[in-house]
VEXDREN-567427 format. One record per residue: y, x, z of N, C-alpha, C in turn. Coordinates in steps of 0.2 Angstrom, whole numbers, plus 5000, padded with zeros to 4 digits. Layout:
YXZYXZYXZ/...
END
This chain:
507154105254506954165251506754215256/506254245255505854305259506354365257/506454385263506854465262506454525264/506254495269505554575272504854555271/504554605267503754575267503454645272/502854625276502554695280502154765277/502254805279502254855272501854895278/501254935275500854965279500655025275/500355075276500255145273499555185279/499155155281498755195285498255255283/498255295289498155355288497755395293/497255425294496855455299497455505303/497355505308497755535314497655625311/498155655310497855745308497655765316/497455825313497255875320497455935320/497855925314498156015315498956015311/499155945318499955975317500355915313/500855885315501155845309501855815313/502255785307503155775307502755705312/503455685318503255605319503955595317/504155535317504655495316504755445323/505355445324505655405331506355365330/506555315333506955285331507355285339/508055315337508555315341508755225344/508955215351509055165352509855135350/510155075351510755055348510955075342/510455065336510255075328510655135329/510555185330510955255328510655295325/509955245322509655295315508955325318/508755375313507755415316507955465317/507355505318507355585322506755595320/506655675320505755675320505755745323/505155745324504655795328504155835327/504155875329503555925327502855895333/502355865330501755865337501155935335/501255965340500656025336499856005339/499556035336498656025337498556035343/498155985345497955955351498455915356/499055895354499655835357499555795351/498955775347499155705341498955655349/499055595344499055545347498355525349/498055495354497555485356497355425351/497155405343496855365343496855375335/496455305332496155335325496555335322/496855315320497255285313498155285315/498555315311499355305309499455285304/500255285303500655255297501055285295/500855315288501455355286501955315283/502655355283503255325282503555305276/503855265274503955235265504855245267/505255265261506155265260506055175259/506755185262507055105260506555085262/506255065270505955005273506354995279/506354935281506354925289505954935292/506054965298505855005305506154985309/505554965317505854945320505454995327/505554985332505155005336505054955341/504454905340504054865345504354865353/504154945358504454955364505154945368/505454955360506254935363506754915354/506454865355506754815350507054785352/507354775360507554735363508354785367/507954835363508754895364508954945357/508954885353509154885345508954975341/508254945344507855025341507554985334/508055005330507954955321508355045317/508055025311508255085307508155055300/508355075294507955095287508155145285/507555155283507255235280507455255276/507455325275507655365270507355405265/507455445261506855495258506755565264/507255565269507055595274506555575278/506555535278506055515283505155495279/505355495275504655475268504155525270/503355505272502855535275502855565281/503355535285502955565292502855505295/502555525303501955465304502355435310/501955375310502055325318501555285319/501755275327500955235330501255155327/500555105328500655025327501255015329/501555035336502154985337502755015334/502755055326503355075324503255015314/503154965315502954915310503654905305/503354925298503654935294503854885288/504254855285504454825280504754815272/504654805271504954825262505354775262/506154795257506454745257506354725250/506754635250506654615242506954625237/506954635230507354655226508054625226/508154565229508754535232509054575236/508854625240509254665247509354725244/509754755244509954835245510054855251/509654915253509554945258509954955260/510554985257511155025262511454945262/511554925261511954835263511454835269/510854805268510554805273510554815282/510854885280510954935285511554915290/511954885286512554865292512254795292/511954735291511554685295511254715300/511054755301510554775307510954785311/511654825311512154835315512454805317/512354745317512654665319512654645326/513154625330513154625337512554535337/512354515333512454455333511454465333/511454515327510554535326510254555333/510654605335510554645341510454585345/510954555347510554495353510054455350/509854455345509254405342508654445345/508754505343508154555346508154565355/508654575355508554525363508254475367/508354425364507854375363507454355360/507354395356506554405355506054455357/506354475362505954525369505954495375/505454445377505354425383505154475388/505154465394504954485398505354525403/505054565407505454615413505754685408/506154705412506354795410505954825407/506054855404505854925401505254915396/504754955395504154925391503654885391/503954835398503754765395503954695391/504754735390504854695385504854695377/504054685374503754705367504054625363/504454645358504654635353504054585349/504454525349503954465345504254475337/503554515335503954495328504254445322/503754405325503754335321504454315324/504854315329505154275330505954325328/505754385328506254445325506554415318/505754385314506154395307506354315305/506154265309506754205310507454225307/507654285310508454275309508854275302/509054215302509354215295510154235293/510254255288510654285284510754265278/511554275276511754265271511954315267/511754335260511754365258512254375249/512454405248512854385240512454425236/512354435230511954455224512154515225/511554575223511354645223511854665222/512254635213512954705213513454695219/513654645221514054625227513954665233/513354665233513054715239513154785238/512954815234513254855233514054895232/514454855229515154855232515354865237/514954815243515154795248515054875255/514354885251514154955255514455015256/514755015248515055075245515855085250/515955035251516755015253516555045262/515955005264515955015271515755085271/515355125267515055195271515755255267/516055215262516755245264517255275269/517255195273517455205281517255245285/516555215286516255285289516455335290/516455365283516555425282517355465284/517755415283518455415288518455435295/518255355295518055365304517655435305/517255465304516955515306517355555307/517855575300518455635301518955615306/519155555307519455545311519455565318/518655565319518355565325518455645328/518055695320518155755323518755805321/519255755321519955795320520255815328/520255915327520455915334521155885339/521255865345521955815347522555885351/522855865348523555925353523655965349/523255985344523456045338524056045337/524356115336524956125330524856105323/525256065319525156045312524956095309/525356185309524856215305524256235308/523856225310523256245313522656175312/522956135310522556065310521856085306/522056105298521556115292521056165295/521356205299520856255300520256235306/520656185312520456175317519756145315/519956085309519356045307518856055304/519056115299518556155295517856165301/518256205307517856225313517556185316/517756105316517456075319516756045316/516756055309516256055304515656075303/515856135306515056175309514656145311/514056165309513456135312513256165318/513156135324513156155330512456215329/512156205325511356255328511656325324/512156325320512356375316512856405322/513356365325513756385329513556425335/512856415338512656435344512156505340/512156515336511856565332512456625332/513056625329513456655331513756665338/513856605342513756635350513156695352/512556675350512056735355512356795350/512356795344512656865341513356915345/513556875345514356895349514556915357/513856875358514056865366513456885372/512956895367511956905370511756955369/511956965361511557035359511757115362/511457145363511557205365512157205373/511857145375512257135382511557135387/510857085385510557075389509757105386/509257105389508857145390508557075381/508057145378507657095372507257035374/506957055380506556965380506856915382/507556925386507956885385508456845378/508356885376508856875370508356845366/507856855365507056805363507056745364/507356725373507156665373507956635370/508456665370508956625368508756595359/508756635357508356635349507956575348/507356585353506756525353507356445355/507856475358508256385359508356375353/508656425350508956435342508656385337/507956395337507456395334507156315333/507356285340507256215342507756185341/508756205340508956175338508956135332/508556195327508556175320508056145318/507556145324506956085323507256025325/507856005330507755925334508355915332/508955955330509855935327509955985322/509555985316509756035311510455995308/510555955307511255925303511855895310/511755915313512355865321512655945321/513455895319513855955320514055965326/514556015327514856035332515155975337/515755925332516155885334515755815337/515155835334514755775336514455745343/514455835345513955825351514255785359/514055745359514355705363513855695369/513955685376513555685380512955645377/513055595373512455545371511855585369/512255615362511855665358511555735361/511755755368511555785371511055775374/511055745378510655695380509955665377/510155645372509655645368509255705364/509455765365509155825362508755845369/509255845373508555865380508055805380/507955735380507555715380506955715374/507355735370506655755364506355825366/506455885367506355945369505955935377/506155875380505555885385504955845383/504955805377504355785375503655845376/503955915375503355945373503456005378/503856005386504356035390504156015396/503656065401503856025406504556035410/504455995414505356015420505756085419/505656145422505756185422506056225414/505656205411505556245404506356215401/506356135402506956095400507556105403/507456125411508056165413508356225411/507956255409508156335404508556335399/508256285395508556265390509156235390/509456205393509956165396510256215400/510156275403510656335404510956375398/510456375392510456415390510856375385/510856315384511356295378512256275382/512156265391512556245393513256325391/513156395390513756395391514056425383/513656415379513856435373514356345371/514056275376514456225375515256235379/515156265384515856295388516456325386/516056375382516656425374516856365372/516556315367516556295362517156225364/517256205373517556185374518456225377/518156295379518856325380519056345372/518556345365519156355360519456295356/519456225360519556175358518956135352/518556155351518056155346517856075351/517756045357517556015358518155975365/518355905364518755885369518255885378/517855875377517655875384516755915383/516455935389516055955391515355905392/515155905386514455845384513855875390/513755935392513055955395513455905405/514055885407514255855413513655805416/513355815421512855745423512455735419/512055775415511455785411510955795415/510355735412509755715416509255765414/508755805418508355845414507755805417/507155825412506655755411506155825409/505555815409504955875405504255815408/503955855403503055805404502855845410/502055825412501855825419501655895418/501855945422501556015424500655975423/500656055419500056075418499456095425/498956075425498456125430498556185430/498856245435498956305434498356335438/498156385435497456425437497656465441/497256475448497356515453497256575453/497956635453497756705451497756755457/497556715461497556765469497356715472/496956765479496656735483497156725490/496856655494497356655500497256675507/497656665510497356695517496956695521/496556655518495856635522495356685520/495356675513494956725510495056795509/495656815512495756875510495356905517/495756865521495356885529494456905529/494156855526493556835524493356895519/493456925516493256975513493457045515/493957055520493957115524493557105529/493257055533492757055536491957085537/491857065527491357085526491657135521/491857195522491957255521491757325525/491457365525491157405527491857455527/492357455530493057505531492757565536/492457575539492257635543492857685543/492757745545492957825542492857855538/492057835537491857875530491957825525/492057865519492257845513491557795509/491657775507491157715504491457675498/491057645494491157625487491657545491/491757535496491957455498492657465500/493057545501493557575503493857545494/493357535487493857535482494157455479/
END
């Protein structure tokens, strides 16, 4: 029985601005992006995105860059090596979704990435979808999902229940830890920025604001784990170079330090964070050097009397 057929949606590359889609590596789900005019892709044609397909990502398949999509993710774009899937009426997408998570799929995709480190090891599809499985009928599948994104959803709470609290203080702790972190750091610059530090400074804590709710508008507080952190300065130097990424990594590092001194977080995710930006720009010369400054006092008529070359 075929369970993935290749599903394709092509589309002229825009030029004024559009969502991409990215796939987080050790299936940990997609992300997307703002690319604005004149950073599209260099080339004709993309692929807009369909719910309920597999997705994989070519370049690192072999570091279980696999997803299925959602209605979140439905129409924005990726280059050829983001090749997309349709499952059969026999699969339910969320069953689906823990196959993929399988320690067993994961090394399949391993192995079917030959070659050396990093992006030379491209993903053979054909030999991707060799992998076989067993499957039990639709309603079965469905039971079976419903049960696991249950867990899930324990474990999650689990995960963001604060440790060493007092019992009465537990319900409230977790409330808090629920927060959306782009929301949380919005009430830090109010509390802690405003009317402390000069306006175009406070401007640029704002513009960090601004990108959290572009790159982790749903990643809560409890969530931010050096990974997740890590992965946000990575996306944010997409479009950053070095310096610029630095800033920004000051500017979210101490609103993360509060949030660690009021228990809101066990440990400090920004520790041993790599900063990464795209390649400085050509910067245009706004002064002349020492060569040429000498060289133009030379040919200057400075006398004692006053003259047009004194200006």
């Amino acid at each position: 029985m075929e369970l993935l057929t290749k599903y394709t949606d092509e589309v002229n590359v825009p030029h004024n601005g559009y969502e991409r889609l990215g796939i987080r590596s050790h299936a940990k789900g997609t992300f997307h992006s703002y690319v604005s005019e004149g950073h599209e892709l260099q080339t004709g044609k993309m692929h807009k995105v369909a719910a309920d397909k597999f997705i994989v990502n070519i370049t690192f398949g072999w570091e279980h860059a696999v997803a299925v999509t959602d209605k979140n993710d439905a129409g924005k774009l990726v280059s050829h090596r983001f090749p997309q899937y349709s499952l059969s009426e026999n699969l339910y997408s969320k069953f689906f979704k823990y196959i993929i998570l399988d320690d067993k799929f994961k090394h399949h995709l391993w192995l079917s990435s030959p070659g050396g480190a990093g992006r030379n090891r491209v993903l053979k599809l054909d030999e991707m979808l060799e992998y076989k499985i067993k499957i039990p009928n639709v309603q079965e599948q469905q039971k079976i999902a419903e049960v696991l994104m249950d867990l899930d959803h324990l474990i999650t709470l689990h995960q963001c229940e604060p440790k060493n609290k007092m019992e009465d203080n537990k319900m409230l702790d977790n409330i808090n830890n629920q927060i959306l972190f782009c929301d949380y750091y919005e009430k830090w610059i109010k509390v802690y920025k405003e009317g402390a530090i000069r306006k175009v400074t406070l401007e640029k804590y704002y513009m960090t604001h601004r990108w959290l709710k572009k790159l982790i508008p749903e990643l809560k507080i409890c969530e931010m784990t050096r990974i997740n952190y890590q992965q946000l300065l990575n996306e944010y130097a997409l479009y950053h170079e070095r310096q610029t990424t630095m800033d920004f990594h000051h500017q979210l590092k101490g609103a993360i330090l509060d949030a660690v001194d009021e228990g809101l977080l066990d440990r400090d995710p920004t520790r041993k964070a790599i900063i990464k930006g795209k390649t400085p720009a050509a910067k245009k010369i706004k002064y002349i050097n020492q060569f040429e400054l000498h060289t133009l006092l030379n040919n200057l008529n400075l006398k004692s009397e006053i003259s047009w070359d004194w200006l």
